[in-house]
C-alpha positions as CSV (number, residue, x, y, z in Angstrom):
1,X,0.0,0.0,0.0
2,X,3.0,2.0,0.1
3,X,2.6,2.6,-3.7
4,X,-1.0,3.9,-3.6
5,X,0.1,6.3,-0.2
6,X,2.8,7.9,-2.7
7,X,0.8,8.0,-6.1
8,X,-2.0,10.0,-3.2
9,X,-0.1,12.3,-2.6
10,X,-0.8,15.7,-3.9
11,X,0.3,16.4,-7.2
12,X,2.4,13.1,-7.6
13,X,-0.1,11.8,-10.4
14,X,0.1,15.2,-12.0
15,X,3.8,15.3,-12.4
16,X,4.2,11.3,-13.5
17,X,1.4,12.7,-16.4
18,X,3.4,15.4,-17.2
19,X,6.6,12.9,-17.5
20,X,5.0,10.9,-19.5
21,X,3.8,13.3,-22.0
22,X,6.8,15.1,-22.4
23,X,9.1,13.5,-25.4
24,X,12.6,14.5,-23.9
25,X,13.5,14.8,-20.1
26,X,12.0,18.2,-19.0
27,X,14.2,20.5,-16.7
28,X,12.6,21.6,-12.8
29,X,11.2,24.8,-14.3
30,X,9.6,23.2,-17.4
31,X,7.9,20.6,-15.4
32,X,6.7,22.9,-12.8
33,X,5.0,25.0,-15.5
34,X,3.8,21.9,-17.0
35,X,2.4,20.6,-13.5
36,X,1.6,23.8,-12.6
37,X,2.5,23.8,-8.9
38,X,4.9,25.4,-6.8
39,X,8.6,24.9,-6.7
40,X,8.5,23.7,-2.6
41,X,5.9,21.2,-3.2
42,X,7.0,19.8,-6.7
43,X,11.1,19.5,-5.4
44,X,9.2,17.0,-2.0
45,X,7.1,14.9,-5.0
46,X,10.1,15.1,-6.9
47,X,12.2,13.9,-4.3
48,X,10.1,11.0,-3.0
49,X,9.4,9.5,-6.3
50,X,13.3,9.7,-7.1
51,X,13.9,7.7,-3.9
52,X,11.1,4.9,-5.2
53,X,12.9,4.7,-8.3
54,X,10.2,6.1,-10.5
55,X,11.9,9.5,-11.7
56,X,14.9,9.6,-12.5
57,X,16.9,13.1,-12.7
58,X,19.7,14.0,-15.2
59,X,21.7,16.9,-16.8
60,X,19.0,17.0,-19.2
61,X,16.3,17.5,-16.2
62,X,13.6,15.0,-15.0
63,X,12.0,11.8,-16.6
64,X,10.5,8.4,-15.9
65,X,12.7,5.2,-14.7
66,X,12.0,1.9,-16.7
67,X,10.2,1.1,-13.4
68,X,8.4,4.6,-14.0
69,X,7.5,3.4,-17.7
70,X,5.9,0.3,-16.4
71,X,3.8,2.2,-14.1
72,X,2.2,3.5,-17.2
73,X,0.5,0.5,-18.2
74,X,-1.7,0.5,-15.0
75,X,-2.5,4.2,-15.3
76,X,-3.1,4.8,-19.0
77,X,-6.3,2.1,-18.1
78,X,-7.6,4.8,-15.7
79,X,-7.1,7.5,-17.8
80,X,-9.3,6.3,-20.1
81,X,-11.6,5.4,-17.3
82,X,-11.7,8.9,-16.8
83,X,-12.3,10.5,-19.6
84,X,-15.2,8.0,-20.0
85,X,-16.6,8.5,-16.8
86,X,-16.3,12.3,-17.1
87,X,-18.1,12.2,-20.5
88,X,-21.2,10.2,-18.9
89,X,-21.3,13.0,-15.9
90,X,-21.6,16.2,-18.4
């Protein structure tokens, strides 16, 4: 359950979206724009999912670890849950 306390966490899905999205590792000002959240909050979300191996930094700035990648294939499923479920609320 340690997993689900991290991913519910504020902002930590928002900034593993934005990862994923982006096409090239995204440097801390980039992704904060992108996440649009502070620079305090997104450096502790940052720094937790770097210790649980899911974001990885680099000169280049901030992406997703293979383990990261893999993560994908469990949200992508409720992203489209989402978008499915929002369409039937309008």
């Amino acid at each position: 359950m340690a997993a689900l306390d991290l991913f519910g966490r504020r902002w930590s899905l928002r900034i593993l979206w934005e990862l994923s999205r982006a096409k090239a590792p995204l440097p801390f000002r980039a992704l904060q724009d992108a996440a649009e959240t502070n620079p305090a909050l997104l450096n502790t979300r940052l720094k937790e999912l770097r210790e649980a191996a899911i974001v990885l930094h680099s000169g280049d700035g901030y992406a997703l670890s293979e383990e990261g990648e893999s993560l994908l294939k469990f949200l992508l499923p409720l992203a489209d849950w989402a978008k499915k479920w929002a369409e039937k609320s309008k």
